[in-house]
N, C-alpha and C positions, 0 to 999 in steps of 0.2 A: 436907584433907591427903591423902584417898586418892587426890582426882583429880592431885594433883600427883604424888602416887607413879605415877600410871598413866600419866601425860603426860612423864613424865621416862622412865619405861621405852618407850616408842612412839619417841621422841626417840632413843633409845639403839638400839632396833632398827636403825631407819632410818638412823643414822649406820653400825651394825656390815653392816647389807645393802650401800649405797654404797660401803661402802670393802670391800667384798668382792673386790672385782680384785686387790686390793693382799694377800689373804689376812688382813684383818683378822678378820675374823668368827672364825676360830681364837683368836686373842688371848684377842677379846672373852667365846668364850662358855668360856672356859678361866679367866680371872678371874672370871666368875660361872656356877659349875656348877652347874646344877641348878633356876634360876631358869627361869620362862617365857619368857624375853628369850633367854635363851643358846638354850633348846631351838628356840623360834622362830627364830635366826637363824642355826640348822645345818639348820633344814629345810629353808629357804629356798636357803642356800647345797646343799646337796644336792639339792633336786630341780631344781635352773636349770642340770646342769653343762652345758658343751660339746659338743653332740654330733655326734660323728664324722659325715662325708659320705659315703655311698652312695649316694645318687641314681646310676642308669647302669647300662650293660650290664656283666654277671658273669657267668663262665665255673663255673660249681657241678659238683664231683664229691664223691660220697660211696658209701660202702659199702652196703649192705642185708645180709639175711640170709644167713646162710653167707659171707659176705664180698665179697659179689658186687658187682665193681663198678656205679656209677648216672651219669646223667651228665646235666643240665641248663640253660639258658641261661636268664639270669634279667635281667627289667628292670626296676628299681627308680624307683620316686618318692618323695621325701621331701619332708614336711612337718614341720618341725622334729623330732620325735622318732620322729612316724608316720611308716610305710613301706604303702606300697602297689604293684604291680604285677604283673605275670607269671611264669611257669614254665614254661619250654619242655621238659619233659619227654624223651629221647628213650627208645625202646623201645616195649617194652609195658609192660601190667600197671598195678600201683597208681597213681605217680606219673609218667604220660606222658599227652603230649599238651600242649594249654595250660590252664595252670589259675593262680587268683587266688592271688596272695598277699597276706598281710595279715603285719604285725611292728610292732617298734618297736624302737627304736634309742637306748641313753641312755649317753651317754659314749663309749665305746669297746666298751661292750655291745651285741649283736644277737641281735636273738629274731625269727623267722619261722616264718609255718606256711603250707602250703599243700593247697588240699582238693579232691579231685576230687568232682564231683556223682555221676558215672555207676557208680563201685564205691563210695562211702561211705568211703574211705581216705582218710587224712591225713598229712603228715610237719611236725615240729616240728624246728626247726633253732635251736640256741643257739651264740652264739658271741661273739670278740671281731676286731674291725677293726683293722687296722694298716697304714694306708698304704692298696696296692691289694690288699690278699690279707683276706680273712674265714677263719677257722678255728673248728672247734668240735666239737660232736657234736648227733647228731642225737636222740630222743626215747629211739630205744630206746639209747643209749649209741656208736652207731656216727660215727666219726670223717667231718666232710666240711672242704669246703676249696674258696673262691671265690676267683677272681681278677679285677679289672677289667679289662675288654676296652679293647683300646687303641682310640683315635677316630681 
């Protein structure tokens, strides 16, 4: 009897997962709250959403301290949620020159950091994608703001 309790729940996942496009899985885990099946198939539906395209060239300005304008060219790679690429820093100081980026990307969420080796400084950039523009703030609370470069 328990394996059939267990195979009729597996059964029910997997039908609440599939019909997930359709936003079943709401339904589903909304008439059974609280069970392992419902919790299973909000995670599922949670952590697979959609996520936004940045791959490409981006135009990045942000504030620093005192308010000081920054200003950077950015080239993005995307792998499904990972981001990888460049920082074209201009200036001096902390964040100039080229340096690695590393982030991730889930939904319409973007988190990026970028590390210089040669002074040991870092900048942490959160934000959300809309179209061709990224907005957000940066680690220490200071506002930035990307645009995709036209091809």
């Amino acid at each position: 009897m328990k394996c059939l309790r267990i195979l009729s729940m597996l059964v029910f996942a997997w039908f609440a997962i599939t019909a997930g496009a359709n936003g079943f899985w709401k339904v589903a885990a909304e008439e059974v709250p609280g069970t392992p099946v419902s919790r299973a198939v909000q995670d599922a539906a949670q952590s697979n959403p959609e996520s936004a395209n940045v791959a490409g060239k981006w135009n990045l300005s942000w504030k620093g301290k005192k308010r000081k304008p920054h200003q950077a060219a950015l080239e993005i790679q995307q792998d499904g949620t990972k981001l990888t690429g460049t920082f074209e820093g201009e200036g001096r100081g902390g964040l100039s020159g080229s340096l690695a980026l590393t982030g991730s990307v889930q939904g319409n969420n973007v988190s990026f950091t970028v590390q210089s080796q040669e002074n040991n400084k870092s900048g942490i950039f959160t934000g959300t994608v809309d179209g061709g523009t990224m907005n957000g703030t940066t680690r220490e609370g200071h506002p930035w703001t990307a645009t995709r470069q036209q091809e």
